[in-house]
C-alpha positions as CSV (number, residue, x, y, z in Angstrom):
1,X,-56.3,198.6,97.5
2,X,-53.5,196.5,96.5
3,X,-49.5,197.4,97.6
4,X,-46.6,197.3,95.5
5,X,-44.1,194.3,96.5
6,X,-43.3,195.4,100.1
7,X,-40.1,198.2,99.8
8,X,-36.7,197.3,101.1
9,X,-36.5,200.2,102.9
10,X,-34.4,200.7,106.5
11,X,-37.5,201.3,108.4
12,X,-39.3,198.2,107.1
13,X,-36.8,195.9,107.6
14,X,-36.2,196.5,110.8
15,X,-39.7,196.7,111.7
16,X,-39.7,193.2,110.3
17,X,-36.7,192.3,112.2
18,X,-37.8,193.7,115.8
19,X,-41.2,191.5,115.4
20,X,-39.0,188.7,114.7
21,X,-36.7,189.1,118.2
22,X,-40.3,190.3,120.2
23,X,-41.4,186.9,119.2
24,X,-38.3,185.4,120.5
25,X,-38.3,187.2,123.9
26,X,-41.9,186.6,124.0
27,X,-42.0,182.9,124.1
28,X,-39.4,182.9,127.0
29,X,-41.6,184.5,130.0
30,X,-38.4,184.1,132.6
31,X,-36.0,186.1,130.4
32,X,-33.7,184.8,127.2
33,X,-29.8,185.7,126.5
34,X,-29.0,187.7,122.9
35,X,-27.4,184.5,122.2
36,X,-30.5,182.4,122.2
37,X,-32.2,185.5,120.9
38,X,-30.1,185.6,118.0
39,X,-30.6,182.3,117.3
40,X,-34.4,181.8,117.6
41,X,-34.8,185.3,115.2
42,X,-31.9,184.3,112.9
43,X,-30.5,187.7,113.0
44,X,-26.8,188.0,113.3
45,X,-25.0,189.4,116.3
46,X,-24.2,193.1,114.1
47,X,-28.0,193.5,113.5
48,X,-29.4,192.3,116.6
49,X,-27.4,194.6,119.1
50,X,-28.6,197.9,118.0
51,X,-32.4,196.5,117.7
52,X,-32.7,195.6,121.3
53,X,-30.7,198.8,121.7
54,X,-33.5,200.6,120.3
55,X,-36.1,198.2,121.7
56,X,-34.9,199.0,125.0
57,X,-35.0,203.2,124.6
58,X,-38.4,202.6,123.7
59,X,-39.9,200.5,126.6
60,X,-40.6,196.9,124.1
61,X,-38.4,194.8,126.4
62,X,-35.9,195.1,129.5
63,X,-32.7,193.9,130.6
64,X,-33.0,191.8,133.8
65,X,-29.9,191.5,136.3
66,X,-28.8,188.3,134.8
67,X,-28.7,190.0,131.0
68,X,-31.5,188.3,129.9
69,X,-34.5,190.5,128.2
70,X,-37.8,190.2,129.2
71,X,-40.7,192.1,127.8
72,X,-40.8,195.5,129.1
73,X,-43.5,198.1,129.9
74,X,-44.3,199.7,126.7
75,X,-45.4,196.2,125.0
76,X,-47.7,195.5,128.2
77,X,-49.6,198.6,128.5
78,X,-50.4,198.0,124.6
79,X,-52.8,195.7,125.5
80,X,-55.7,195.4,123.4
81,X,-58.7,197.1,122.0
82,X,-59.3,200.8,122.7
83,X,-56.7,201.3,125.6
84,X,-54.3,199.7,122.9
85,X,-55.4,202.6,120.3
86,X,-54.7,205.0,123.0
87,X,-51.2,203.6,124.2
88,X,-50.4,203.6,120.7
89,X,-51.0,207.6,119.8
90,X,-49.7,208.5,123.2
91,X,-46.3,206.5,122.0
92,X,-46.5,207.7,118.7
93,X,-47.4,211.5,119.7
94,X,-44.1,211.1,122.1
95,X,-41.7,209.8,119.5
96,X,-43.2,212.5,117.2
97,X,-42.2,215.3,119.9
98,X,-38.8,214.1,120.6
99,X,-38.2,214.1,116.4
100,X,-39.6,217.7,116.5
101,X,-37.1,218.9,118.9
102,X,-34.1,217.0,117.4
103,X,-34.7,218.0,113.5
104,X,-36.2,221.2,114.7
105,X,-39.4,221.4,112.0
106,X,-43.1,220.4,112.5
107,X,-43.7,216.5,112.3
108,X,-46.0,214.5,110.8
109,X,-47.9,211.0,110.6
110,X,-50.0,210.3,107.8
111,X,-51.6,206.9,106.8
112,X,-53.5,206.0,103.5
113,X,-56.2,204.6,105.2
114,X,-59.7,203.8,103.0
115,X,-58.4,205.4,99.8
116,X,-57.5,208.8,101.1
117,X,-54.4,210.0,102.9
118,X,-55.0,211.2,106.4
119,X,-52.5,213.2,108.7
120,X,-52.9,211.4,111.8
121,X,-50.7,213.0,114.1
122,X,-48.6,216.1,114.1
123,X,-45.8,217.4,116.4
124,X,-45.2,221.3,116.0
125,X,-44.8,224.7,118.2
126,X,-44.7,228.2,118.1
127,X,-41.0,227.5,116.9
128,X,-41.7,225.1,114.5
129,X,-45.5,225.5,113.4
130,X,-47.0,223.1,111.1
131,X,-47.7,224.1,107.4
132,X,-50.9,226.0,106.2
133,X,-53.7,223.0,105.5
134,X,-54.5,225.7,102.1
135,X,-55.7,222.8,100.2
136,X,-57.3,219.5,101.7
137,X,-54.1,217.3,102.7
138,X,-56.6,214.4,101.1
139,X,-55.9,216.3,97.5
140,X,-52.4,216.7,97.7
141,X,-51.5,213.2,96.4
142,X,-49.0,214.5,93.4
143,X,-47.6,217.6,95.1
144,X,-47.2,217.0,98.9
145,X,-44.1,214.6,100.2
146,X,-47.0,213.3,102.2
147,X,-49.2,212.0,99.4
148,X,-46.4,211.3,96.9
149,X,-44.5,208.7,99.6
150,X,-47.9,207.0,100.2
151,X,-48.6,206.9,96.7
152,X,-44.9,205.3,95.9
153,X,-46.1,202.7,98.1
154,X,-49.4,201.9,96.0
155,X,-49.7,199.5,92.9
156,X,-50.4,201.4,89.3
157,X,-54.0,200.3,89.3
158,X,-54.2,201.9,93.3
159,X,-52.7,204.8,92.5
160,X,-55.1,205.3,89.1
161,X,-57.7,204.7,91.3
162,X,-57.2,207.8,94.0
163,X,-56.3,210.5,91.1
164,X,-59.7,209.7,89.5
165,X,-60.6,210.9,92.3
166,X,-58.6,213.4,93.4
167,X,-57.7,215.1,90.0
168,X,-54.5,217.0,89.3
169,X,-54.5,220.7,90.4
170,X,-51.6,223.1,89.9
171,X,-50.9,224.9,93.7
172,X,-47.9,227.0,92.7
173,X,-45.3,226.9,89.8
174,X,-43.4,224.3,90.9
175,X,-46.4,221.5,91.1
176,X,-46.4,218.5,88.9
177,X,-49.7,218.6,86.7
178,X,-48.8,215.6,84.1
179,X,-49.9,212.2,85.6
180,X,-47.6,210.4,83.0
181,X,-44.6,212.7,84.9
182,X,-45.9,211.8,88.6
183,X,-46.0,208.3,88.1
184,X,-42.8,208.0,85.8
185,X,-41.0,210.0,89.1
186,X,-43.0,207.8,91.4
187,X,-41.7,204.4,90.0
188,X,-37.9,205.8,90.2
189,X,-38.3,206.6,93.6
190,X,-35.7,204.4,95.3
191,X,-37.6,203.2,98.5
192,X,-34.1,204.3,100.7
193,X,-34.1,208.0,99.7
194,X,-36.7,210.1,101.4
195,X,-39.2,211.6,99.1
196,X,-39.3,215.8,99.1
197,X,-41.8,218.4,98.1
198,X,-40.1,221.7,97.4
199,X,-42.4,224.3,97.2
200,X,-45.1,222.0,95.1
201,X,-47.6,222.2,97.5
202,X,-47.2,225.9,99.2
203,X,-45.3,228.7,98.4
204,X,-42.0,229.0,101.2
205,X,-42.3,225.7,102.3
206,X,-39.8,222.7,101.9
207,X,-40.7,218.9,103.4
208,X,-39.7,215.5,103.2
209,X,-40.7,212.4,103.5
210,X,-40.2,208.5,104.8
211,X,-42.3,205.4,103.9
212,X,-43.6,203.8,107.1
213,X,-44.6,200.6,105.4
214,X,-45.0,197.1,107.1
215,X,-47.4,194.3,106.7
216,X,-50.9,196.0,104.9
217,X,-49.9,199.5,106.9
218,X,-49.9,202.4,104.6
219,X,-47.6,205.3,105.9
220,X,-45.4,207.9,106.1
221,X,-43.2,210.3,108.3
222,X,-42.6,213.9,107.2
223,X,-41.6,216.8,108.1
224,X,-41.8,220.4,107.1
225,X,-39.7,223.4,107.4
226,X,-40.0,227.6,106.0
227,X,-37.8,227.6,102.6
228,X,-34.9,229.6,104.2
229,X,-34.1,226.8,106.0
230,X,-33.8,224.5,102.8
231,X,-30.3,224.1,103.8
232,X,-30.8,222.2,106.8
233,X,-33.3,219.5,104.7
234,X,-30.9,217.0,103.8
235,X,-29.7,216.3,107.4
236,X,-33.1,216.7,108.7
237,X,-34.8,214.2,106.4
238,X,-31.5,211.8,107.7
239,X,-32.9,212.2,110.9
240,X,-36.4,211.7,110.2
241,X,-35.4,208.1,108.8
242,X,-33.4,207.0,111.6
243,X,-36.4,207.8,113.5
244,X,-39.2,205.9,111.2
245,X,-37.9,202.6,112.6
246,X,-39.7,202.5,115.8
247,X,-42.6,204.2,114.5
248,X,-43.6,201.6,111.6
249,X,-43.2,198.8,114.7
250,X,-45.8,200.5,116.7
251,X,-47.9,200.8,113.8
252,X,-47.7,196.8,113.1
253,X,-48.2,195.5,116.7
């Protein structure tokens, strides 16, 4: 599988950036000031402050007395090998939660792992309940927000590749069924701008979309929500990309 030139999007960047002050803090077991952290990462004051903002809500490092940052809890209990798979999905299946209760819809990981896309993880209730599985999520690259953001973050040749496989079926009125189309609106998705599914894939469902991308990961965060609630979509899909941040870090470390 080969990857388009990494995206420029919010979530990678500061996934990039937050393994770049980790490395920082990191190297100074005793604690390190923002000023020194700043200086060993490269990153400007304006960027740096609401990183280790973020890195602090989520347990990667802690403040000591003195100011200094040390790393903190969540980074330790990482670890390695299989405990670090399951401190990883226990993070992830939190984060998930919390996003489910702020944007108030079903949430969803999803990788592109082995040629096939794979829902990972999934965060929903009685309140928000998770869409029908009708069709294999694995055949849903050109209709679901899931398959169509990994797919934005594939080369030509990659993307060729999994529709051989996984030909183009219509699912209701509204789905794309001309590969030409799919990859013409695939290529002019801007990386920054969450990709949406409405009503491709199922009938009285809307979802969106957010690339999860960083080193050779493959992913995406999405959500879903009943089509009278279309209207909340725009602000919900806002939400679900100020959350991605944190998510693409855990999947890099």
């Amino acid at each position: 599988m080969v990857l388009k030139p990494e995206p420029t999007s919010a979530p990678t960047r500061s996934a990039h950036y937050v393994l770049r002050v980790l490395e920082a803090v990191s190297r100074h077991g005793g604690g390190v000031t923002d000023t020194q952290i700043a200086r060993e990462s490269g990153l400007p004051a304006g960027q740096l402050a609401p990183l280790l903002s973020m890195l602090r809500r989520e347990g990667y490092v802690t403040q000591v007395a003195d100011g200094a940052y040390v790393i903190g809890d969540s980074l330790v209990l990482i670890g390695s090998g299989a405990a670090r798979q399951r401190a990883v999905e226990t993070k992830l299946q939190e984060a998930l939660t919390g996003l489910r209760d702020a944007v108030g819809a079903a949430i969803y990981l999803s990788r592109y792992i082995d040629g096939e896309i794979k829902v990972t993880q999934i965060a929903d209730s009685p309140l928000t309940p998770a869409v029908n599985e009708w069709v294999d999520f694995r055949s849903t690259g050109h209709a679901s927000a899931v398959g169509k953001c990994l797919l934005t973050q594939l080369d030509q040749n990659a993307r060729r590749d999994h529709m051989d496989r996984h030909k183009i079926a219509r699912f209701t009125s509204r789905t794309i069924t001309s590969e030409r189309l799919l990859f013409s609106r695939l290529d002019s998705q801007p990386p920054t701008v969450p990709v949406l599914d409405l009503q491709e894939y199922a009938v009285g469902t809307v979802c969106a979309a957010v690339p999860l991308t960083a080193g050779s990961a493959v992913g995406c965060l999405a959500l879903s929500l009943p089509v009278e609630h279309a209207h909340r979509l725009r602000a919900a899909a806002e939400t679900l990309h100020r959350g991605a941040a944190p998510m693409a870090l855990s999947l890099t470390l």
